[in-house]
C-alpha positions as CSV (number, residue, x, y, z in Angstrom):
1,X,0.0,0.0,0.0
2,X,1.5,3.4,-1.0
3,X,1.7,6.4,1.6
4,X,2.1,9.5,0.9
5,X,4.3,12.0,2.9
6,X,3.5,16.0,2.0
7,X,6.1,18.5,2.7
8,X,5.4,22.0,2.3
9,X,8.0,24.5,1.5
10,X,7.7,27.1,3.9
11,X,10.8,29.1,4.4
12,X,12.3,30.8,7.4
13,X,11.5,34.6,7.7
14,X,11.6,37.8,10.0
15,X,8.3,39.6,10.7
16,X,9.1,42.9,8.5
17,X,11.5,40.4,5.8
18,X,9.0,39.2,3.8
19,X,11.0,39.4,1.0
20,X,13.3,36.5,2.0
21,X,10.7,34.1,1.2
22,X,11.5,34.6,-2.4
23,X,15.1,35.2,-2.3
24,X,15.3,31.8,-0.4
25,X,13.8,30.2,-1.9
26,X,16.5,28.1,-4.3
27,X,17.8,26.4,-1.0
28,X,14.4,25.8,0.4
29,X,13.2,23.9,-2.6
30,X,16.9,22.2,-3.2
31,X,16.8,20.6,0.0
32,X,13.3,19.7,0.3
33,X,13.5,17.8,-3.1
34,X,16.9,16.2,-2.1
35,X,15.1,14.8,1.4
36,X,12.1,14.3,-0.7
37,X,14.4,11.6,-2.8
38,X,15.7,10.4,0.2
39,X,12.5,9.1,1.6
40,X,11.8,7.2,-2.2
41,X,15.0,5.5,-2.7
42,X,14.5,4.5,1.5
43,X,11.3,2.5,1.0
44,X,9.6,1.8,-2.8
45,X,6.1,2.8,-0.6
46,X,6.6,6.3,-0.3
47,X,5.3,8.9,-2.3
48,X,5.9,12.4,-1.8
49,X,3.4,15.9,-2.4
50,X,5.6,19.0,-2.2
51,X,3.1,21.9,-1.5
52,X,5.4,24.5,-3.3
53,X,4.4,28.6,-2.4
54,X,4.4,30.4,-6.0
55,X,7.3,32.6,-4.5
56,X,9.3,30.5,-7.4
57,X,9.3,31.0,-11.2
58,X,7.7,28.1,-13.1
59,X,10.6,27.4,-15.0
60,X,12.4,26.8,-11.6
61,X,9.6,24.3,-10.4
62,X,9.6,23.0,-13.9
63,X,13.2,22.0,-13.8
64,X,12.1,19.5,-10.5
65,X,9.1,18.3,-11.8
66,X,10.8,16.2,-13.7
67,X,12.0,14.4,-11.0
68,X,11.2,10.5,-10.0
69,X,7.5,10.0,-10.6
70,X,7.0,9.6,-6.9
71,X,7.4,13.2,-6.2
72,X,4.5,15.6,-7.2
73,X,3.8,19.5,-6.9
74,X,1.3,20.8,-6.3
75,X,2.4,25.1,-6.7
76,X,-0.3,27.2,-4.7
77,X,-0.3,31.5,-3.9
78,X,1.2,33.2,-1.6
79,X,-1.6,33.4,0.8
80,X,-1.2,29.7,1.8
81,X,-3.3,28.9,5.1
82,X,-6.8,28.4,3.0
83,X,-4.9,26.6,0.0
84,X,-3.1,24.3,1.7
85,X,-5.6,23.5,3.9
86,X,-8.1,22.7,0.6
87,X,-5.2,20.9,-0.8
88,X,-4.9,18.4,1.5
89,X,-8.2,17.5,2.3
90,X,-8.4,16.8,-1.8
91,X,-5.3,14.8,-1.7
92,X,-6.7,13.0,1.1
93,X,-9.8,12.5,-0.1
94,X,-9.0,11.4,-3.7
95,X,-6.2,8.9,-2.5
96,X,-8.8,6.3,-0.9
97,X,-6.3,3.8,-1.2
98,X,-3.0,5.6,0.4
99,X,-2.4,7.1,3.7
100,X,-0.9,10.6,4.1
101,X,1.2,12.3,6.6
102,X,2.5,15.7,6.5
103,X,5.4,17.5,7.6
104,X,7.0,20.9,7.0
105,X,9.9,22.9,5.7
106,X,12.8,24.3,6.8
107,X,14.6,21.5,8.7
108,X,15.9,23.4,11.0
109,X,18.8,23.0,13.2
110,X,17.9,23.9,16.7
111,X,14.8,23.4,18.5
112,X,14.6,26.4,21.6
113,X,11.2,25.2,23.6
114,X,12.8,27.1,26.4
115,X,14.4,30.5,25.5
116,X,15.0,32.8,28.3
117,X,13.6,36.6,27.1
118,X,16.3,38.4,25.6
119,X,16.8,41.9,27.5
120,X,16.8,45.1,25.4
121,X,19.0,46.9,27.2
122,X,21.9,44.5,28.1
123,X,22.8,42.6,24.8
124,X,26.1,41.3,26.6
125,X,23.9,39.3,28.8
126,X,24.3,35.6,28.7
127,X,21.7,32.9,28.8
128,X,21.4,29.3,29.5
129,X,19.5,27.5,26.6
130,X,18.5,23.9,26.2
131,X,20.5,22.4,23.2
132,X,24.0,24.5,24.1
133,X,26.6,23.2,26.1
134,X,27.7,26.9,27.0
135,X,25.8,30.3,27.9
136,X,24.3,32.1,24.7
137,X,24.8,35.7,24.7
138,X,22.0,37.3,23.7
139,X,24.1,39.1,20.9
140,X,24.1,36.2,19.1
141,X,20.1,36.0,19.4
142,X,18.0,36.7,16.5
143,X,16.9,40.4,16.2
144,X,13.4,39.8,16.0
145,X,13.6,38.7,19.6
146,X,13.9,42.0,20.5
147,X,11.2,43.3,18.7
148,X,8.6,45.7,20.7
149,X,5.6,44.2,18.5
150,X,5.7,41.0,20.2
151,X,8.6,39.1,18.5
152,X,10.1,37.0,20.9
153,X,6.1,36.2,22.5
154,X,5.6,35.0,18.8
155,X,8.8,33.2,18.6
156,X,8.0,31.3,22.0
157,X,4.3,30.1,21.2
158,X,5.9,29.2,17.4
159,X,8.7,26.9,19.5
160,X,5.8,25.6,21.7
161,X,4.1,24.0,18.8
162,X,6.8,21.9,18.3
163,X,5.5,19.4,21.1
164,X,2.4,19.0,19.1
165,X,4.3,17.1,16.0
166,X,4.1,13.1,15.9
167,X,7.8,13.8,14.9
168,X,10.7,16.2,14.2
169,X,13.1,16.2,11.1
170,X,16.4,18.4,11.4
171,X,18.8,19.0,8.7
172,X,21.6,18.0,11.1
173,X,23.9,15.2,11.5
174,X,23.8,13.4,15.0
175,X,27.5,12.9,15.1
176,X,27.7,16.8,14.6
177,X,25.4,17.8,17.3
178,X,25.1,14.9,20.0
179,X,25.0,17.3,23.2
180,X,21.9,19.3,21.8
181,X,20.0,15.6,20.2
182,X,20.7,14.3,23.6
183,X,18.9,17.3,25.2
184,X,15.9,16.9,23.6
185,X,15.6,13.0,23.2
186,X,12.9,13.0,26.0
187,X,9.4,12.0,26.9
188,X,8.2,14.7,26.9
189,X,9.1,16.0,23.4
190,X,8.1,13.7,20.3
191,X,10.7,12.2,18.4
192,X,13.7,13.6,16.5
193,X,14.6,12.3,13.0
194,X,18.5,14.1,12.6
195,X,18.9,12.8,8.6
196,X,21.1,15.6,7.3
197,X,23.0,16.4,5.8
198,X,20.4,16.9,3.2
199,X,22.5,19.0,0.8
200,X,21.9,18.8,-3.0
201,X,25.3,17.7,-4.3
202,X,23.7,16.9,-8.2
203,X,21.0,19.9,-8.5
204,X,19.7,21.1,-11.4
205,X,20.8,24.1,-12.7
206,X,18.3,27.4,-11.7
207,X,17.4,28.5,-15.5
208,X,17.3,31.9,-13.6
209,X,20.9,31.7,-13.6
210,X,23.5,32.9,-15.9
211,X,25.3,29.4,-17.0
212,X,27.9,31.4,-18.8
213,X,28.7,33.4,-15.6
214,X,29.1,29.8,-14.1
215,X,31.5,28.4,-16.6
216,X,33.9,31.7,-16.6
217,X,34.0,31.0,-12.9
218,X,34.8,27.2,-12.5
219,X,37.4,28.2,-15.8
220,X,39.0,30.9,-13.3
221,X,39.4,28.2,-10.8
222,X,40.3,25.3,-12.5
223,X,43.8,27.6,-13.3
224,X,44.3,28.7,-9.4
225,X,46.6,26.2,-7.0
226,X,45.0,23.8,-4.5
227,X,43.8,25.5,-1.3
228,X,44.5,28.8,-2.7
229,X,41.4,30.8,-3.0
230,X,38.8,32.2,-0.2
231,X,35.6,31.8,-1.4
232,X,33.4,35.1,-0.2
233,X,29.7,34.5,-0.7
234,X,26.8,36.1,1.8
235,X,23.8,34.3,0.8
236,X,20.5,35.4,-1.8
237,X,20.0,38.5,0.3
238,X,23.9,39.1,1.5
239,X,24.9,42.4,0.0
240,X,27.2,45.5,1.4
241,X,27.1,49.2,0.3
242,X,29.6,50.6,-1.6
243,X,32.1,51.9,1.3
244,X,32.2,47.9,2.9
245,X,33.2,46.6,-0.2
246,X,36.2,48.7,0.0
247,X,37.0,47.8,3.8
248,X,36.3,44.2,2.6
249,X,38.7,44.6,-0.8
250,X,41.3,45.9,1.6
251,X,41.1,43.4,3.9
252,X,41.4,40.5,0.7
253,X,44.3,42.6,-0.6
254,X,46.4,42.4,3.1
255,X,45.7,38.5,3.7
256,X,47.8,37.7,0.7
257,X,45.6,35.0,-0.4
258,X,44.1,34.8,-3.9
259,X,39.8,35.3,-3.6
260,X,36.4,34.4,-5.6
261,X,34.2,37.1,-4.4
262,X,29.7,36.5,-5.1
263,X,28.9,40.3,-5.0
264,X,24.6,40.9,-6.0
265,X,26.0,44.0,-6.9
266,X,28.6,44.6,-9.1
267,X,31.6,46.8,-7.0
268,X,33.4,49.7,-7.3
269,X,35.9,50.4,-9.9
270,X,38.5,50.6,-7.4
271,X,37.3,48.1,-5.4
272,X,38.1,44.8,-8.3
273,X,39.5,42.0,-8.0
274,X,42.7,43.1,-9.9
275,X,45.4,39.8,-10.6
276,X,45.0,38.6,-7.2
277,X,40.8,37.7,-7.3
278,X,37.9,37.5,-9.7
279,X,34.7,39.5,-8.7
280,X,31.5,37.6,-10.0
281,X,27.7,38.4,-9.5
282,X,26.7,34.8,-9.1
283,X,28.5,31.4,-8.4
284,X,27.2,27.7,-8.2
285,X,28.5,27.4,-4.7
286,X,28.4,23.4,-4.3
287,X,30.5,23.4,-7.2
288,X,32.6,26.3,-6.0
289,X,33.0,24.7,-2.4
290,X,33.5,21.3,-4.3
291,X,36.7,22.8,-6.2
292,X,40.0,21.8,-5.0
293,X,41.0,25.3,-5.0
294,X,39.2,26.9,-1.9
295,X,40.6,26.6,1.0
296,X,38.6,28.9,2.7
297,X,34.7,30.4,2.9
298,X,33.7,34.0,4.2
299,X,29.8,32.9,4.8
300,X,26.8,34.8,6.3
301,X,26.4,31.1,7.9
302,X,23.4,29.9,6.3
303,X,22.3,26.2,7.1
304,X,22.8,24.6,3.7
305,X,26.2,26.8,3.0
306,X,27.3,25.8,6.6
307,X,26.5,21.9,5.7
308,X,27.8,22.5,2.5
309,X,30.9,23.7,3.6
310,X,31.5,21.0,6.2
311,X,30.9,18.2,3.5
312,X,33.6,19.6,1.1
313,X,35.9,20.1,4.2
314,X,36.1,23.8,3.7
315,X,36.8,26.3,6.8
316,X,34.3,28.7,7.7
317,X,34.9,32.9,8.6
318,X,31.6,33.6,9.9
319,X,29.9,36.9,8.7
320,X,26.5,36.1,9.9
321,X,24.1,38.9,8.6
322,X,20.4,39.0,9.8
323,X,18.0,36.2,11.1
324,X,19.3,33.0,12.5
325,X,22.8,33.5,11.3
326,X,24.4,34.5,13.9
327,X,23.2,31.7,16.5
328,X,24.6,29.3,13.6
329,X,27.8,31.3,13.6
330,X,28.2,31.2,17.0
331,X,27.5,27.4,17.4
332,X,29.9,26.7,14.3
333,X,32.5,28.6,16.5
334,X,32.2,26.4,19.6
335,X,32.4,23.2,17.9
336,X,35.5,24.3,16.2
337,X,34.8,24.5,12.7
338,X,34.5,28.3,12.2
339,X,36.9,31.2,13.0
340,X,34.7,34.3,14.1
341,X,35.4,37.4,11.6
342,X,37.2,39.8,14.2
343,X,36.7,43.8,14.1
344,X,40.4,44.4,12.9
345,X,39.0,42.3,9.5
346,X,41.0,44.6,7.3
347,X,44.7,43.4,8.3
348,X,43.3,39.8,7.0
349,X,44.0,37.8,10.2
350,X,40.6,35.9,9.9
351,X,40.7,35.0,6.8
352,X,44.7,33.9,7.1
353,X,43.6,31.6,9.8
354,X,41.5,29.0,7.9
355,X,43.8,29.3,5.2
356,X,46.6,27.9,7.0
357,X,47.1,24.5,6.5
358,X,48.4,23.7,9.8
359,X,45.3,25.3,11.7
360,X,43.3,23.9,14.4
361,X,40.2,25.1,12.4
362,X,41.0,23.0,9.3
363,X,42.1,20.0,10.8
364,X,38.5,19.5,12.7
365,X,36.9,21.0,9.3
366,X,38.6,17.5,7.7
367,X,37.5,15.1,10.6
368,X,33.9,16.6,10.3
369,X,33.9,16.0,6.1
370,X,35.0,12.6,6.8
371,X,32.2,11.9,9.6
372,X,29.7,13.3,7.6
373,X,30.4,11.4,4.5
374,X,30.6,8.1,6.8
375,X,27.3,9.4,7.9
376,X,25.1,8.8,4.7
377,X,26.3,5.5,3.8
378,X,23.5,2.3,4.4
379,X,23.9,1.5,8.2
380,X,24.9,5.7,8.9
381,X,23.4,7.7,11.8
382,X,21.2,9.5,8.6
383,X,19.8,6.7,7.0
384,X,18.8,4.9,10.2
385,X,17.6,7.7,11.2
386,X,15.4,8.0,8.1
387,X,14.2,4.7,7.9
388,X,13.1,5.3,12.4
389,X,10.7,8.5,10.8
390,X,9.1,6.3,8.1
391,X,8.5,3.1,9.8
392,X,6.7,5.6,12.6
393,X,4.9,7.9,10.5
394,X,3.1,4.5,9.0
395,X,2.9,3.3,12.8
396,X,0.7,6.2,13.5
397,X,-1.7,6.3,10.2
């Protein structure tokens, strides 16, 4: 008997930032279609409904939709509470002979039932949070925690919810995060399902993107020395003003090491890359990360670029830039896989740090790549992991 598991593509936003819904929404839909295969190649009984949010172009969508016949889309507006609603009880109700359960995207990384109320006025403050083996400062917090309008009350009763789920997927890998699994492997929250890292190593291309653009970059690199470039990329909505990308420019010029540098806007004349870098407006950053050229990655600290970066054993300088990025950086730095991007940035220390071969940083970086990729095989942490969620969302149909 077929069963069919929906996953709605939901992605993570600030109150006031609705626009990263749409800017996110390449890595969203990546990784949901990449766990979405997952679950089909695990058992030959699943089937898999994405509810996809029209915040992508059709010929993006179209690109998936060719995918294993086992995944389906279903694309629905932007007001989504009344559509996904309807389109559920029709899936339900046409499939007489399957059984559905429903889950929802992001992954995320950290679950915070418990998060102490950030104060306003004291943002050195540190906090004890369930999932961390040290105090949190609340620096490190989200913004919207802070927010007058009811942002953190929000953020709490969201969290809550959480204890209502039959079950919990996080991108994550249980080797990676055992302290914070092991905090909330309890009675009295439902169960976790770590199967990261779900990371789309074999995507499609985004027609959206300029393929030319990508070749000219992966040329560039093919002609640079092993572990010789720093990778600088700050996400879909990552961009600096024009005065920044001069502080930053200076700062690439005085570590000595050659760069690849993903600017959304194109930079100054004085600010270019010169002999030493190449300055691009967009770069396939698997393939980038993938290359045996970078040795290092400046990253706002995104989920997927953080997973990403692990997998191809790639040192991190965190430049987290708004949202959850800085509670990522900040965890990334006390496991030992990130070197935090210090307020004297322009003499280059930060960036010569990961770059050193010798460095603490990239010899953990290494251990993690070859943990993770131990991970995923049959019999790994992941697919275990995996097989636990299906065999228990059936249980409870």
């Amino acid at each position: 008997m077929p069963y069919d598991i929906g996953i709605s593509v939901v992605p993570y936003m600030e109150a006031s930032k609705k626009e990263t819904i749409k800017q996110n929404r390449v890595g969203r839909l990546a990784s949901t279609v990449e766990f979405a295969k997952r679950l089909n190649n695990h058992d030959h009984r699943i089937w898999v409904t994405v509810l996809c949010i029209q915040w992508f172009s059709s010929g993006f969508v179209d690109a998936y939709i060719e995918e294993p016949a086992r995944i389906h889309f279903i694309q629905l507006p932007h007001s989504y509470i009344d559509p996904v609603r309807n389109a559920i009880t029709n899936i339900v109700s046409m499939k007489s002979t399957s059984n559905s359960t429903w889950m929802s995207q992001p992954i995320w990384n950290s679950l915070e039932f418990e998060c102490p109320k950030p104060d306003t006025q004291n943002t050195d403050l540190e906090h004890l949070i369930l999932g961390f083996a040290n105090p949190v400062p609340s620096c490190v917090l989200p913004s919207f925690l802070f927010n007058k309008d009811g942002g953190y009350t929000a953020f709490v009763k969201f969290a809550q919810r959480f204890k209502d789920a039959k079950g919990i997927v996080i991108n994550t890998i249980e080797e990676l995060e055992p302290y914070a699994l092991r905090c909330f492997s309890n009675a009295q929250n439902p169960p976790i399902y770590p199967v990261g890292p779900v990371i789309q190593l074999d995507g499609l291309p985004n027609p959206e993107l300029d393929l030319v653009q990508r070749d000219k970059v992966m040329k560039w690199l093919d002609n640079q020395p092993e572990s010789s470039d720093v990778f600088l990329c700050f996400g879909s909505m990552g961009s600096h003003e024009p005065p920044q990308v001069k502080e930053i420019a200076l700062a690439l010029d005085r570590s000595g090491h050659k760069f690849l540098w993903s600017l959304h806007v194109p930079p100054p004349v004085d600010a270019a890359a010169g002999t030493r870098g190449m300055v691009c407006g967009w770069a396939p950053q698997v393939e980038v990360l993938g290359h045996n050229a970078v040795g290092g990655f400046v990253s706002h600290c995104g989920w997927n670029s953080i997973l990403e970066s692990l997998w191809f054993s790639v040192p991190i300088v965190t430049w987290p830039m708004f949202a959850e990025q800085q509670l990522n950086a900040y965890m990334m730095k006390e496991l030992g896989l990130a070197v935090v991007m210090t307020l004297d940035y322009r003499k280059g220390i930060s960036v010569r740090q990961v770059m050193d071969a010798g460095s603490k940083v990239r010899k953990k970086v290494k251990k993690t790549e070859e943990m993770a990729r131990k991970a995923i095989m049959n019999g790994g942490s992941p697919f275990n992991s995996i097989g636990r969620f299906i065999e228990d969302m059936i249980g409870n149909i």
